[in-house]
N, C-alpha and C positions, 0 to 999 in steps of 0.2 A: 541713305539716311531715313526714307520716308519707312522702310519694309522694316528699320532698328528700332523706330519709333511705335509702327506697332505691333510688333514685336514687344516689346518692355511696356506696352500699354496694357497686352493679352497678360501678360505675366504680370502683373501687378492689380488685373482688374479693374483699370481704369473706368469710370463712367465717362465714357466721350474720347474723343480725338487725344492722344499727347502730342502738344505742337513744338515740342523743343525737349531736350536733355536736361534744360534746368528746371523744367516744370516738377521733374520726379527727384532730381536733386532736392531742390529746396523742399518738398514734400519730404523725403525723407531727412535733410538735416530736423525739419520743425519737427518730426516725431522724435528724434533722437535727443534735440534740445530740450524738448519738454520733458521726456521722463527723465533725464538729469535731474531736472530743477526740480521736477517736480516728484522726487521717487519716495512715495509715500506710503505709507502700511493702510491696507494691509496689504496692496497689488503689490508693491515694488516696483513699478515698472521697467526699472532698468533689468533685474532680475529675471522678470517674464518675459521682455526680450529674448534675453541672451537665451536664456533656457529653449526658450521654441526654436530660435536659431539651432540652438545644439543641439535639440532633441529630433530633428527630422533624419530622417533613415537613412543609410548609408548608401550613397551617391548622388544624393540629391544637390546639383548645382548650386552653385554661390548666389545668383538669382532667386532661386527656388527656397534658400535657406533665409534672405533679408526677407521675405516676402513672408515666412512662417512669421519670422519678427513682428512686422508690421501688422499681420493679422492679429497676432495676441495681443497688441497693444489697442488698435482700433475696434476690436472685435469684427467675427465674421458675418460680412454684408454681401449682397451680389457684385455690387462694386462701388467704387472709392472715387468719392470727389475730391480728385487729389489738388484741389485750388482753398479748400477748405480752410487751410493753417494761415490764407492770406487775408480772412474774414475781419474788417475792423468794427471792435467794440467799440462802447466807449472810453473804456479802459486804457486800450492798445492807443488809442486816437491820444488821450493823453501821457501815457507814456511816450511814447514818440514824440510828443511835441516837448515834454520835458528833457529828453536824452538830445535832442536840440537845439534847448533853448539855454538848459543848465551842465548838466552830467554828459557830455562826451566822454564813449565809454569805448576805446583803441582796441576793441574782440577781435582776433584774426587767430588763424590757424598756420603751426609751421610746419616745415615737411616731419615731422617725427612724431605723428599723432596718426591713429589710422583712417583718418579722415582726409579728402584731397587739400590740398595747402589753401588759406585762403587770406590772404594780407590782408590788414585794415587800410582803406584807402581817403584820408581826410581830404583830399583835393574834390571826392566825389560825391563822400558823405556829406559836405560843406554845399554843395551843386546841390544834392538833393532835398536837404534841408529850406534850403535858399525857394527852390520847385514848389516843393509843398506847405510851407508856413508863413514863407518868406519872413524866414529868422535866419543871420548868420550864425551861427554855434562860435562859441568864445572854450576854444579844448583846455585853457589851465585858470577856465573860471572857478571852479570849486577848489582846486588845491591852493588857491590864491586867497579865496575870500573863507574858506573854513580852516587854511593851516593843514593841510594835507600834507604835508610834507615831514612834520613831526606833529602828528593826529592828536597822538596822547599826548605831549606835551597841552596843544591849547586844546581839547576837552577835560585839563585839568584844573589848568585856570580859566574857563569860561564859561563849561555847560557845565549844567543841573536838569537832573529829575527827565534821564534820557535810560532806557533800555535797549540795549541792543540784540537783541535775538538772533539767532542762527539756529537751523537745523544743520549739521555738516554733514548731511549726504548732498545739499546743496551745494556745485561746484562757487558759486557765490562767494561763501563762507569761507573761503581762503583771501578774500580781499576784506572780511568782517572785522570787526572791535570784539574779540574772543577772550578779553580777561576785565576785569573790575578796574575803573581807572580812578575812579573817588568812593565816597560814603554814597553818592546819587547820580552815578555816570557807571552804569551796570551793565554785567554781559550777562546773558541766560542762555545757553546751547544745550542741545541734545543729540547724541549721538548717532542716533538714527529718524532723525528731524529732514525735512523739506524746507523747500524755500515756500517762505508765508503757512506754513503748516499749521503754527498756532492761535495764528488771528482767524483761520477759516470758524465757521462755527462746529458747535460742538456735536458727534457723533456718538451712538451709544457702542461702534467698532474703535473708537478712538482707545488706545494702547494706556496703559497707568503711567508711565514716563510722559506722554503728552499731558493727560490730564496734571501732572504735578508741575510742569511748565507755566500751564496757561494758570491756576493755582497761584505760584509763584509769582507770577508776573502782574496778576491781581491783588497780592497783596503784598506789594512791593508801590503801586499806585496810589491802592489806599493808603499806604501810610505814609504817602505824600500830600492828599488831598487833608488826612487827619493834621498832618504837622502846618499845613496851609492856614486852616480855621483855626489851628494853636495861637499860629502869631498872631493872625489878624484881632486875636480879643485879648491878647497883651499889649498891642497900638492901640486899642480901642480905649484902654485904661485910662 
């Protein structure tokens, strides 16, 4: 165990000891899951990836080929703090606390993906929730209290002046609001969009399709803020 360990620590350029299998596991799902979500122009990451994977020379081990991977996405350092992806912002700190207080989100993996299997497991999610917030997660709180169950129906009759965004290279955007469900309950996707792509700020490498999004989605607000000040000075009357 100890000589596999570093062994895959020499080959991935570990900074420091690897003291388990999972440690390079989970390093590498968090790079894998990030450039999904986050595969954005003009790197692609997913793209750059796979390409340095393929592009390494003929005979170079499976090993040798995840590791071109990894390189092109991290770029090339002496070596790799591979505990990095478990760093919490403050961000992450609330996300987390939301995905267990509100949105239990059932993400597992089944054997037919070329990723190892990995079940969602509520009995432990729920244990580890409980550890770190001490909040029990309620799993059929949002489909209960927003109508998830038939979405559009009650964001038909109940919301207003909601956009829902999607990039669909975002694996996300397959559980998104993808079509217009009123006059002010609006979907705006782009085809080669990330997840949060358009709220980021603005680049002067940013694509003309994004910029006509974010465009879009500004004045689609405005002329809700306009029809706002409308009524309020015909009540005023």
């Amino acid at each position: 165990m100890q000589y596999g360990l570093s062994f895959l620590g020499n080959k991935f350029k570990i900074c420091g000891p690897l003291h388990s299998p999972q440690e390079l596991k989970g390093y590498l799902e968090s790079i894998y899951t990030a450039a999904a979500q986050y595969n954005a122009p003009p790197e692609y990451p997913v793209s750059m990836i796979c390409s340095a994977i393929d592009g390494e020379p003929t005979g170079t081990d499976i090993l040798g080929r995840i590791f071109a991977g990894v390189n092109s996405y991290k770029k090339s350092y002496p070596c790799y703090h591979i505990n990095d992806y478990s760093y919490q912002s403050e961000s992450s700190l609330g996300w987390t606390w939301q995905t267990c207080s509100e949105m239990v989100m059932p993400i597992g993996r089944s054997i037919n993906t070329m990723f190892q299997p990995s079940h969602f497991n509520l009995d432990r999610f729920i244990q580890q929730c409980e550890r770190t917030y001490g909040v029990t997660p309620r799993p059929h709180w949002v489909t209960t209290y927003y109508g998830g169950h038939d979405i559009k129906l009650i964001l038909r009759r109940f919301a207003s002046n909601i956009i829902f965004s999607n990039g669909l290279k975002d694996p996300y955007s397959s559980g998104g609001v993808l079509e217009d469900i009123s006059e002010s309950v609006l979907a705006v996707s782009t085809v080669n969009g990330s997840h949060c792509l358009d709220i980021h700020l603005p680049a002067q490498s940013d694509p003309s399709w994004l910029v006509e999004q974010r465009n879009k989605e500004v004045e689609i607000i405005d002329g809700w803020i306009t029809k706002y000040y409308a009524d309020l000075l015909v009540l005023k009357k």
